[in-house]
Structures are given as structure tokens and as C-alpha cells.
N, C-alpha and C positions, 0 to 999 in steps of 0.2 A: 461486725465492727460498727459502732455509732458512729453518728455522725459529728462531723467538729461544731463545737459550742458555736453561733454567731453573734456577733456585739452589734447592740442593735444602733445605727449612727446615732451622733451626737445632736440634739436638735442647736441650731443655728439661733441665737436669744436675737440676733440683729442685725443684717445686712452689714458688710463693712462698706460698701457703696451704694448711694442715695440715688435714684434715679431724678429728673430734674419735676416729673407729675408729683411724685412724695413729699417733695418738699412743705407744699403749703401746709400738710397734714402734720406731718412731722413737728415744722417749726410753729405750727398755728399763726404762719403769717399767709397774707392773700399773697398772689401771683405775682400782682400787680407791684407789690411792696418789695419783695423778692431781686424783682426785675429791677425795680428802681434801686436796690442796693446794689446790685450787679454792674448796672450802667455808672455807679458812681463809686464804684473802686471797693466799695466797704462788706463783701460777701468772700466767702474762699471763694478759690478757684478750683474749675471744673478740672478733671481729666477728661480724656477722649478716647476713647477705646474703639477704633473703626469708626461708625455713625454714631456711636452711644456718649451720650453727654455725659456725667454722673457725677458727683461729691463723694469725697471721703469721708465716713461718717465721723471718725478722729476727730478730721479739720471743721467741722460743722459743731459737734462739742467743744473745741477750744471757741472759737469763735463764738459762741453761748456765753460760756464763762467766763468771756472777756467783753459782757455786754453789747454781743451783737452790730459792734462799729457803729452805733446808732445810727439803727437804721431811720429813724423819724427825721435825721437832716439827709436822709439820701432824698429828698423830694426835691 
């Protein structure tokens, strides 16, 4: 009797949650600038899963394409 065919998984193109280290790479902004969006209302918001901080990558795309809340008056 053969054995059953196996489908090999699907590779994943892109995390749907951002961890808060990935960010800077991701967005190509520093930490620092990051933070200072954060502190000043104009970044999504994190969810919380246990200890784990993280972004939705969704909301971090919309937030792109709606110019980033300018981030250069988050200072």
C-alpha cells in the first residue's frame, strides 16, 4: 500500500505580527524615532499577548500609507 501523498506546508511571505526589535528594520526608522511616535500618540497600537508586545503587520501597513502620522513632528 503507498504511502499518502504529503503537501509540503505553505511558506509564510510575512509574519502577521511585528515583534517591537523588527520594527526599526522593517520601517527603516531608528528606535529612537519609533519611540518618540509612540510617546506622542501618532504610531498603531501594540497588542499584548502574555509579556509579548507586538504590532499587526495590517495596522503598521495602513499606517504607511497614510504617511506615517508624521512622524518628524513626533519630536
Amino acid at each position: 500500500m503507498p504511502d499518502a501523498p504529503t503537501i509540503p506546508p505553505r511558506p509564510i511571505e510575512s509574519p502577521l505580527l511585528v515583534r517591537e526589535r523588527s520594527l526599526p528594520a522593517l520601517l527603516g526608522l531608528s528606535r529612537a524615532t519609533i519611540r518618540r511616535a509612540m510617546a506622542a500618540g501618532k504610531f498603531p497600537k501594540c497588542i499584548r499577548i502574555g509579556r509579548c508586545v507586538a504590532w499587526r503587520r495590517a495596522d503598521l501597513e495602513v499606517w504607511i500609507a497614510n504617511g506615517c502620522g508624521s512622524v518628524e513632528g513626533a519630536r
